[in-house]
VOVO-7503 format. One record per residue (C-alpha): residue in three letters; z, y, x. Coordinates in steps of 0.25 Angstrom, whole numbers, plus 5000, padded with zeros to 4 digits. Layout:
ALAZYX ...
***
This chain:
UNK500050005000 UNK499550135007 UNK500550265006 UNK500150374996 UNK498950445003 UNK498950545014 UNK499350685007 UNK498850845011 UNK499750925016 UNK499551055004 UNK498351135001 UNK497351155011 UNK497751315012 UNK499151295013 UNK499151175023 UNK497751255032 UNK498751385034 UNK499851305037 UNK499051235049 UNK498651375055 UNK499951435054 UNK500451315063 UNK499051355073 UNK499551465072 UNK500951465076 UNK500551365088 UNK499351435090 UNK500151535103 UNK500751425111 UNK500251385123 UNK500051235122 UNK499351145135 UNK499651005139 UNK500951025139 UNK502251125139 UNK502851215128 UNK501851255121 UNK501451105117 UNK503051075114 UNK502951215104 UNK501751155097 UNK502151025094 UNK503551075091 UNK502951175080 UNK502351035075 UNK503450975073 UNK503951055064 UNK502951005055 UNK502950865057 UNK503750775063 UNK503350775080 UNK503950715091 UNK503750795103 UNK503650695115 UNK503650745130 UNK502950665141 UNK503250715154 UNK502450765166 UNK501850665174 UNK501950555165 UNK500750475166 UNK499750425154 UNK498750335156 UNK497650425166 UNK498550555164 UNK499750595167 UNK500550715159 UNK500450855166 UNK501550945169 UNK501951035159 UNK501251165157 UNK501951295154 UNK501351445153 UNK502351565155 UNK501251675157 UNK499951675164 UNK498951815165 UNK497851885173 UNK498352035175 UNK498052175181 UNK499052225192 UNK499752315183 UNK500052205174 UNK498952195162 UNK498652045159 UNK497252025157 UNK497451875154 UNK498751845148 UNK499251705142 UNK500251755133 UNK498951825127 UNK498151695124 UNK498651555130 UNK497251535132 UNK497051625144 UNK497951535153 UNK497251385157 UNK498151285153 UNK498851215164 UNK498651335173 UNK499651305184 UNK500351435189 UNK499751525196 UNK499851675201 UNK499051785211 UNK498251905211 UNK496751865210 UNK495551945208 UNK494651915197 UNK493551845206 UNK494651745211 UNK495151735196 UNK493751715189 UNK494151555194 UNK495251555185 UNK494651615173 UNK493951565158 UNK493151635150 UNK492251605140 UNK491051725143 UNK490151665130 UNK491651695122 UNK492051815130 UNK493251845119 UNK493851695119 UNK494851635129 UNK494551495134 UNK495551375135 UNK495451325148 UNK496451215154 UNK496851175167 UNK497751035164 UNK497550945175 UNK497251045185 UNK497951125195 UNK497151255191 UNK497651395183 UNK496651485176 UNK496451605165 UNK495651605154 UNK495251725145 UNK494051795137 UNK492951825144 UNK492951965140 UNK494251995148 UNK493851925161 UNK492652035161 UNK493652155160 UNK494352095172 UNK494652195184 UNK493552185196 UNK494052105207 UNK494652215214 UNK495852205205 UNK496952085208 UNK497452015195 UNK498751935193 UNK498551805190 UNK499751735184 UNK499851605180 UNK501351575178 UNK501351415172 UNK502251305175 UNK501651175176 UNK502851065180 UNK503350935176 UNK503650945161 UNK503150855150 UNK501950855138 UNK502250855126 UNK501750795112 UNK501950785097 UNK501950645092 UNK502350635076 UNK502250495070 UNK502250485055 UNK502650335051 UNK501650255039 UNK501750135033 UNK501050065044 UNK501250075058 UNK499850085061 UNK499550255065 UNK498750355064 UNK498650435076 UNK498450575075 UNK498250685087 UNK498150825090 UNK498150895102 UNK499151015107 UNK498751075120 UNK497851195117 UNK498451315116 UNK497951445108 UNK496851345103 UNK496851335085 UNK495851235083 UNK495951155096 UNK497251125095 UNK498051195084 UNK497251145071 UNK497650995075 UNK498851025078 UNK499151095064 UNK498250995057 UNK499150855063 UNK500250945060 UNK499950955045 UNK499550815044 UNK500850755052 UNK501750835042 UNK501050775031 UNK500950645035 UNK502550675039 UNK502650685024 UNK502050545016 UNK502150395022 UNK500750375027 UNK500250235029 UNK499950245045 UNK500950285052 UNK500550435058 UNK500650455074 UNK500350615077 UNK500150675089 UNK500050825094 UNK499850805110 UNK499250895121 UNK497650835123 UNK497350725131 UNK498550715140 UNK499350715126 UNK498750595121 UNK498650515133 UNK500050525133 UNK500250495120 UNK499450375121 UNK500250325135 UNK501350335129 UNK501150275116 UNK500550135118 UNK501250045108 UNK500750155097 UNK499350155099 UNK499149995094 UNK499550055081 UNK498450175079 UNK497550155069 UNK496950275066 UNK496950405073 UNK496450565072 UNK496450675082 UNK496650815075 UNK496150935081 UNK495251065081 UNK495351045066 UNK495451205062 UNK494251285066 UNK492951285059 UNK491851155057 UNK491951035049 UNK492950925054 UNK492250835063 UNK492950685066 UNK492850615079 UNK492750465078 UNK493450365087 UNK492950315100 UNK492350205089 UNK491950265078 UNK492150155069 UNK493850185067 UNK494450195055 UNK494850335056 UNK493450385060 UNK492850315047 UNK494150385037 UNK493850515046 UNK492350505045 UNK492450505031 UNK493450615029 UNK492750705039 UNK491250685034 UNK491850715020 UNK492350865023 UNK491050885029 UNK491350855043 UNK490850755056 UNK490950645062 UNK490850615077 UNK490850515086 UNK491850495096 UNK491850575110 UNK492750545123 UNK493050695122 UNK493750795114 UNK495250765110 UNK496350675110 UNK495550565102 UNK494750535115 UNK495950485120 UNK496450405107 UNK495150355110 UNK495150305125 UNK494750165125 UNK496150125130 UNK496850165117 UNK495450165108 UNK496250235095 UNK495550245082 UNK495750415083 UNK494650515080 UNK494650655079 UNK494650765068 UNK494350895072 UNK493251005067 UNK492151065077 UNK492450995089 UNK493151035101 UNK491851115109 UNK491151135098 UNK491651265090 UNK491651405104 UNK493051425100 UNK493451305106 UNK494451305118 UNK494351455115 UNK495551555109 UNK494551565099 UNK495051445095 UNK496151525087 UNK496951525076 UNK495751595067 UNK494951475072 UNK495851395063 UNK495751395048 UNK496851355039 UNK495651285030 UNK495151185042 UNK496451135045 UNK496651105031 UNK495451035029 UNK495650955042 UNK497050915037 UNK496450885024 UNK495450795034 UNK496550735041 UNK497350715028 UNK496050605022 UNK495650545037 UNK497250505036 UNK497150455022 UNK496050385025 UNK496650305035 UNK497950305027 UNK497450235015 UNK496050185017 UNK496350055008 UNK495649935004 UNK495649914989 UNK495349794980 UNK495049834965 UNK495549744955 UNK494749774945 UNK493249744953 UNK492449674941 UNK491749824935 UNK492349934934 UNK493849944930 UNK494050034917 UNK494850164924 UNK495050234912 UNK496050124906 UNK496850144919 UNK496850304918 UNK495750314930 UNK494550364922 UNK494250504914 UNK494750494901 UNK493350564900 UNK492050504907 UNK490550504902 UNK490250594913 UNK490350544929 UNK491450484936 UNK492350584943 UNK492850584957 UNK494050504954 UNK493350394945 UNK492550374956 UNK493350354967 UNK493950264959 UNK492650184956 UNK492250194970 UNK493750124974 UNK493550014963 UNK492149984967 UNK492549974982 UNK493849904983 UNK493549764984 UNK494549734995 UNK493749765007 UNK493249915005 UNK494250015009 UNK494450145003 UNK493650215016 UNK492550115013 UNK492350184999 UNK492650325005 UNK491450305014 UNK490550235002 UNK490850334992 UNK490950444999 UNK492150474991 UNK493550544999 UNK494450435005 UNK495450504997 UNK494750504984 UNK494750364985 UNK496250344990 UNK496550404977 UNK495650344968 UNK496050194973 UNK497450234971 UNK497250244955 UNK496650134957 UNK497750064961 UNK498650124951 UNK497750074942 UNK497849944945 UNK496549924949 UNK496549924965 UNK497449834976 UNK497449874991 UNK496549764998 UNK497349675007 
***
């Protein structure tokens, strides 16, 4: 017996303007792999849904990788001699490279130039630019202020005051128990600072989902994870061996609030049940369907052939593909309280679909069963079936103990949900079994 379906968490107004105002309230801090900007985010989660913040410290060692000291940015700029900062990181976090080790001199700009990112086709947008693995510090800024730069003849101060010691990484890890042991993974990255749709729409949309899951008894058991990219899922997944034999399904959430149809990646497979459940929800709103790529996000790891987990990817345009991307354009007007919603709505039926995608038998299978003596037809009719009856119709002619629900979804072209309902009443009715 499958739990009551998978529930929305509102109206889609109420619930887009609550997902930007958390993107906006993460929106100043100044995440990277690690340090406090990370530990402020997933905190501000928890206060949503029930996350555990784990800490993994430096130098431990994950499969190829091995996690990197902590990061921490007091203050980096570019100024005159008389004080006036030309590029200053408590202006835009953007500005300083992440993982810029510590650094300070008087330079002149042609020794500088090294050191400095612009984009000169987007002269009035700052680039993110990062430095994790490398012993390496750098500025970046809009291209328009690099030309009003004095001429060489003037020294600028250079400061980068950073600390990168032995400290620890941290992640959010919430774990929403079912009725079955079998989970659903779901991921989302939390590294990128001053970024809305590379980072801060998945992290408002899981955060949405977690708290409604938090609410009802699904029939998976729910695993949710908010983790700095790459490194943060490697970890994850070198420290959770015993879990992974239980995943059955799994989604990566993320850049999921700016503009473009929702697009869905597929497994390294194609052929998962989550990419057929996804696939169906997606193309129905519209959207696309690719296949799987070694690049991009956290699902390319889910993926690797050592752990091979069933886990796709729900974003919209994908990551290079829109100019605003790894840009401080990518801000908080980027995001629309609209687009979030719909991808929650999109997560909410991909989830229900993999929740209660049953196989029925229908007792009743020689003709048609009269619906109306059970209260399931129009007291009216002569005219055509509505949406309801045929749903219904559809279910009935389908279930004879080896078709799932998905499988008329896909034949019929009708929503997953539709259907959900409609074989419900059935079974109320007395006219459908579960399938063994």
């Amino acid at each position: 017996m499958r739990p009551a379906e998978i529930v929305d968490g509102g109206s889609d107004s109420e619930l887009g303007f609550r997902m930007h105002r958390l993107a906006c309230e993460l929106y100043p801090l100044n995440r990277s792999l690690t340090g406090p900007g990370v530990r402020a985010t997933l905190r501000s989660v928890a206060t949503r849904l029930p996350l555990t913040l784990h800490e993994v410290p430096s130098g431990t060692a994950a499969y190829d990788w091995t996690v990197p000291d902590e990061w921490v940015v007091r203050d980096a700029y570019i100024a005159l001699p008389d004080g006036h900062r030309l590029v200053d990181v408590k202006a835009h976090n953007l500005h300083l490279v992440g993982y810029s080790r510590p650094f300070r001199a008087r330079m002149r700009l042609h020794d500088l130039r090294s050191h400095l990112h612009t984009l000169p086709d987007r002269p009035d947008w700052i680039p993110y630019r990062t430095s994790y693995y490398n012993d390496a510090w750098g500025f970046a800024l809009r291209h328009r202020e690099l030309q009003s730069f004095p001429d060489d003849d003037v020294e600028l101060d250079v400061v980068v005051d950073t600390v990168l010691q032995p400290g620890c990484l941290t992640y959010g890890e919430c774990v929403i128990p079912g009725e079955t042991s079998d989970e659903v993974l779901l991921s989302t990255h939390v590294c990128h600072p001053s970024m809305a749709n590379d980072n801060l729409s998945g992290i408002a949309v899981l955060a949405e989902v977690g708290a409604m899951l938090a609410e009802i008894r699904p029939h998976h058991t729910y695993r949710l994870l908010f983790v700095p990219g790459t490194i943060g899922s490697i970890v994850w997944l070198s420290r959770n061996t015993d879990v992974l034999p239980r995943i059955r399904h799994g989604l990566v959430v993320t850049g999921v609030g700016g503009p473009g149809p929702l697009v869905y990646k597929q497994t390294r497979h194609g052929t998962r049940h989550v990419d057929r459940v996804a696939a169906h929800v997606v193309t129905a709103r519209g959207g696309e369907v690719r296949p799987f790529s070694p690049w991009g996000y956290d699902e390319r790891q889910f993926n690797s052939p050592g752990f091979d987990l069933p886990v796709g990817r729900l974003t919209r345009t994908p990551h290079g593909e829109y100019p605003e991307y790894h840009t401080s354009a990518d801000d908080l007007a980027f995001i629309r309280p609209e687009t979030m919603a719909d991808a929650f709505d999109a997560c909410v039926e991909i989830l229900d679909g993999l929740d209660n995608d049953t196989t029925w038998r229908n007792l009743s299978p020689w003709g048609e069963p009269q619906l109306g003596k059970r209260g399931l037809y129009p007291p009216v009719g002569g005219l055509h079936a509505d949406s309801e009856v045929m749903a219904m119709l559809w279910v009935l002619n389908q279930s004879d103990g080896t078709r799932s629900l998905l499988d008329v979804a896909e034949l019929s072209g009708l929503p997953f949900a539709a259907l959900r309902r409609a074989a419900a009443k059935l079974r109320a009715g007395g006219l459908l079994e579960e399938a063994p």
